[in-house]
C-alpha positions in Angstrom: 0.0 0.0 0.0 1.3 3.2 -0.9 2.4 5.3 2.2 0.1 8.3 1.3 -2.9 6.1 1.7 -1.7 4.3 4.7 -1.2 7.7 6.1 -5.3 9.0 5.5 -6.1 5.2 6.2 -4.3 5.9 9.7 -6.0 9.1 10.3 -9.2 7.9 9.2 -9.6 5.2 11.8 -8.9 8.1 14.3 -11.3 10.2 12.6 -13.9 7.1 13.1 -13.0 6.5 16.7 -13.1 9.8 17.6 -16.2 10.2 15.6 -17.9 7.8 17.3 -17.7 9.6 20.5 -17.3 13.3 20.0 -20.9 14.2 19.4 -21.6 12.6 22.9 -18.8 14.9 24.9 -20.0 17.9 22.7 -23.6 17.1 24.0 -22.4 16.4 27.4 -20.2 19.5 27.8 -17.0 17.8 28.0 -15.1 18.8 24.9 -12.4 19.5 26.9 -11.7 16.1 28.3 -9.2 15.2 25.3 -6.9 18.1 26.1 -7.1 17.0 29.2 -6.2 13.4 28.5 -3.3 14.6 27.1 -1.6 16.5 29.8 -2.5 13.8 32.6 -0.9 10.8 31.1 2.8 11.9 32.1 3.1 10.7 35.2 2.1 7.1 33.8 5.1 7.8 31.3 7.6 8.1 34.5 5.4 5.3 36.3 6.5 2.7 33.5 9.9 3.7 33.7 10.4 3.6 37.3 9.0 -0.1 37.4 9.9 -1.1 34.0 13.0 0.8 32.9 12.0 1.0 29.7 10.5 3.2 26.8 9.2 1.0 24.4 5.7 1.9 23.0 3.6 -0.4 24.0 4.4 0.1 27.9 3.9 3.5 27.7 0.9 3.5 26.1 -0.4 1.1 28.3 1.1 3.6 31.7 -0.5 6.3 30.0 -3.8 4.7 29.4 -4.1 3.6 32.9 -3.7 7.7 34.0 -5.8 8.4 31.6 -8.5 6.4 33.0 -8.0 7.7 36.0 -8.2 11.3 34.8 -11.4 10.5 33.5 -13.0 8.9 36.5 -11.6 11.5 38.8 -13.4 14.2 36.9 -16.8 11.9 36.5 -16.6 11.7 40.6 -16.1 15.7 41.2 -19.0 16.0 38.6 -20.9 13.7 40.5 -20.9 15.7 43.8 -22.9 18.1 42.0 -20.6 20.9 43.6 -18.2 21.3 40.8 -19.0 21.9 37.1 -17.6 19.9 34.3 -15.4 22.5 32.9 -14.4 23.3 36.6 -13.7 19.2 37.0 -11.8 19.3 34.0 -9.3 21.9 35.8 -8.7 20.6 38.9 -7.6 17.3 38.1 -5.4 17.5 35.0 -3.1 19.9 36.1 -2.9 18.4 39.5 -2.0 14.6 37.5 0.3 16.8 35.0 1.7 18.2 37.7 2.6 14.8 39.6 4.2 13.7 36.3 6.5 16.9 36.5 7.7 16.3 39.5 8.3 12.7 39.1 10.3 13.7 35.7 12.6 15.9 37.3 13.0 13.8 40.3 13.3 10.8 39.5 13.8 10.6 35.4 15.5 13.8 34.8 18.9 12.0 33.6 16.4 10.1 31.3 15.4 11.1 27.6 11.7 10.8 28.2 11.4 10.9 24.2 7.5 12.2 24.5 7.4 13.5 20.9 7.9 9.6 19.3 5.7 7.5 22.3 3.1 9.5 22.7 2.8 12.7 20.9 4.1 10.7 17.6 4.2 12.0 13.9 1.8 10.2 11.3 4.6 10.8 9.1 5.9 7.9 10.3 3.4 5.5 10.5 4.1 3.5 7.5 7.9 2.5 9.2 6.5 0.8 12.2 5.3 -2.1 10.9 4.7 -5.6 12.7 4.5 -9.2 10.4 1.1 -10.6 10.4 0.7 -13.3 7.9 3.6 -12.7 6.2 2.9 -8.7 5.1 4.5 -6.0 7.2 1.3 -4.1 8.4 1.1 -0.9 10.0 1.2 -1.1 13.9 -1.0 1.9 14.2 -3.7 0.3 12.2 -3.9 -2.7 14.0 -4.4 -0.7 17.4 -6.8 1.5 15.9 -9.2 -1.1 14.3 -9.2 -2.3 17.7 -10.8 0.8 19.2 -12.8 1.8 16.3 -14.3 -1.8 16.7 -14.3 -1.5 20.7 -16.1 2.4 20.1 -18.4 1.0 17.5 -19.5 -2.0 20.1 -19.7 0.3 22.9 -22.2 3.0 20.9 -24.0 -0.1 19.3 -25.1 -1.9 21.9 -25.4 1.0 24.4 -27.0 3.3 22.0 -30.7 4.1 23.5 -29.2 4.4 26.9 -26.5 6.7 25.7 -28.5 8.7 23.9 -31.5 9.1 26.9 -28.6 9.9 29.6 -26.9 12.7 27.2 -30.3 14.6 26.3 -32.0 13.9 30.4 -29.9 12.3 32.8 -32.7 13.2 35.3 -35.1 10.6 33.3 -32.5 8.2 32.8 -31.4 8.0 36.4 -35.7 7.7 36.9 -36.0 4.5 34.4 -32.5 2.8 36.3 -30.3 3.3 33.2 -27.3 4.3 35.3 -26.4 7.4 34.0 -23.2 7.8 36.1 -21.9 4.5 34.7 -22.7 5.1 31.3 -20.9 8.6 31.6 -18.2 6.8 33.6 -17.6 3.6 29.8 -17.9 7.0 27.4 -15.3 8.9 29.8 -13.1 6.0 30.0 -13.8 4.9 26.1 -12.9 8.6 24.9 -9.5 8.4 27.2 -8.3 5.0 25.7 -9.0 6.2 22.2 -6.9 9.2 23.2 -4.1 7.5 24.5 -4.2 5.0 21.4 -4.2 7.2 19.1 -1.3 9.7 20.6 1.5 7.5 19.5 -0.1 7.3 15.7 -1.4 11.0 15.1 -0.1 13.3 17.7 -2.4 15.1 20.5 -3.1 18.2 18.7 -4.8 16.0 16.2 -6.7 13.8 18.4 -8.3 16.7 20.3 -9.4 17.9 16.8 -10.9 14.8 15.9 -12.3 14.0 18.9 -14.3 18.1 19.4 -14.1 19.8 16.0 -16.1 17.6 13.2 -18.6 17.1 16.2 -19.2 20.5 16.8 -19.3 21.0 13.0 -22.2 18.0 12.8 -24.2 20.0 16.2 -24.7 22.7 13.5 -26.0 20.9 10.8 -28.3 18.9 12.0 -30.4 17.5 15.2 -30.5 14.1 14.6 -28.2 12.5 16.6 -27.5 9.3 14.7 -26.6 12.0 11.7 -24.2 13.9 13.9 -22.0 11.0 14.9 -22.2 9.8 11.0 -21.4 13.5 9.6 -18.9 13.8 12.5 -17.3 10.7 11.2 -17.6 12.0 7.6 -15.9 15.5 8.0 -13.1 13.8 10.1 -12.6 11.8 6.7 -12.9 14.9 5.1 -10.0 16.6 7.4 -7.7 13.9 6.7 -7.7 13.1 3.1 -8.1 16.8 2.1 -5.5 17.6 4.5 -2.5 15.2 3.1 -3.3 16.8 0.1 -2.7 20.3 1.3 0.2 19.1 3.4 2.1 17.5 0.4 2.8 19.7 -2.0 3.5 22.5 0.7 5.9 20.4 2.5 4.2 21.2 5.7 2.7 19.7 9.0 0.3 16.3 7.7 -1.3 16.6 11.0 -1.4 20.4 11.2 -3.3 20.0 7.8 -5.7 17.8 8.7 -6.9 19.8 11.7 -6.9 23.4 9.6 -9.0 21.0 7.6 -11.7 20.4 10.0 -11.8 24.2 11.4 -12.4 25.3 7.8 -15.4 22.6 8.0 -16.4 24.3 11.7 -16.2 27.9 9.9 -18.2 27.0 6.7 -20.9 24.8 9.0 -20.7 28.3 11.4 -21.6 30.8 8.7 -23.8 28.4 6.2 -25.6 25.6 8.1 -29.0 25.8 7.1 -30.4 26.2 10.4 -28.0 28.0 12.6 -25.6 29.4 10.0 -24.6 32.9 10.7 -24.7 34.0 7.1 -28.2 31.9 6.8 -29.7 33.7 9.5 -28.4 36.5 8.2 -30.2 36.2 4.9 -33.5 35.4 6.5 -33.9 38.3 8.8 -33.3 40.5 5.3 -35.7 38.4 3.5 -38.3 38.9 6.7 -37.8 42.4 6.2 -38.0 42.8 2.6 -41.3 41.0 2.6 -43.1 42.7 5.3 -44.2 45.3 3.4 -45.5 42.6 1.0 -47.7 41.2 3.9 -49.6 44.1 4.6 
């Protein structure tokens, strides 16, 4: 396969994941919970080397998975006290875990080349050199993982779909028919921090976050069907990465950076020209209310 389309393959299955998710922490108010993923996973970076002594991927990702989990349930239980917001949840515990990892770096790691730019923060430039043998073809490590959780997200949405989708638009009535709405919040949490953390060491964070917030908020304009957000979420994400290694190329820039100016241009055009809530649109209508009132009497 040629590395170009390995490379929007690769950040297509992102785009998918995230996809699958994003429209639920856009509707729940937790769009910031990938940024946050991202900071809190240090200290499961020194955690692994401190009882492993080493820096190979797959450790890491799995140190870092484990703190992102914990992020995520750590801001679910100050939510759940009804005494601190989500946004306000969001900013007590991820600088308080990225904080933990700072101090473990420069007291116990700070001789060590904590090489966060290759095993978590990656390049997707590279995704087409770390290969692994399965069946005798050299297949892209990244893609394996990935299909994982875009099969895992895809499960999770599937089968919990009704309940999912009650909890987001009326916890209050979901907690009244015993759908558990704290536990379902707790699997999407925990679901959206693994598929961060997966994803990291393929795409970058920058790039996750975007995939994960931006073509979901782009679907919340155009349209209030929530079965059509996740699938235009998923779509515009596919959008952001093939259009984006085409920008990249011939420019010789940032594949990643690309892809996520990509999916802001998407945000910008659905902000100004959704049918419904477009700025422009709106616009236009309250002209054309105008211009016909005369008309009407």
């Amino acid at each position: 396969m040629p590395d170009g389309i390995l490379i929007v393959l690769i950040a297509g299955l992102v785009a998918t994941a995230c996809g699958l998710l994003g429209p639920f922490l856009v509707l729940r108010r937790m769009a910031l919970l990938s940024d946050a993923v991202s900071h809190a996973v240090l200290p499961g970076i020194v955690a692994v080397w401190l009882v492993a002594q080493t820096r190979a991927p797959l450790p890491v990702i799995v140190g870092a998975a484990a703190f992102a989990v914990l992020c995520v349930l750590g801001i679910d239980s100050l939510r759940a006290t009804g005494l601190v917001a989500s946004d306000a949840a969001i900013a007590l515990v991820f600088p308080a875990l990225f904080s933990l990892g700072v101090l473990g770096v420069t007291r116990y790691a700070a001789g060590i080349h904590l090489d966060l730019d290759s095993t978590i923060y990656g390049e997707i430039a590279f995704v087409p050199f770390d290969t692994v043998r399965l069946g005798g073809y050299d297949v892209a490590r990244s893609g394996l993982v990935l299909g994982g959780v875009v099969l895992f997200n895809l499960l999770l949405v599937g089968l919990l779909w009704k309940e999912l989708k009650a909890t987001t638009f009326d916890p209050q009535f979901g907690a009244t028919v015993r759908l558990r709405p704290r536990l379902l919040s707790r699997l999407l949490l925990v679901a959206a921090a693994v598929t961060a953390v997966a994803a990291f060491d393929a795409v970058g964070a920058i790039l996750v976050v975007t995939l994960l917030i931006v073509p979901a908020a782009t679907a919340y304009l155009l349209t209030d069907r929530l079965v059509v957000m996740v699938a235009l979420a998923i779509a515009v994400g596919w959008v952001g990465a093939a259009a984006g290694y085409a920008v990249a190329l011939p420019m010789d820039s940032s594949i990643a950076g690309a892809m996520g100016l990509v999916c802001t241009a998407c945000f910008v055009l659905a902000l100004l020209l959704s049918p419904r809530h477009g700025l422009l649109t709106r616009r236009w209508r309250r002209r054309r209310a105008v211009a016909d009132a005369p008309l009407l009497r």
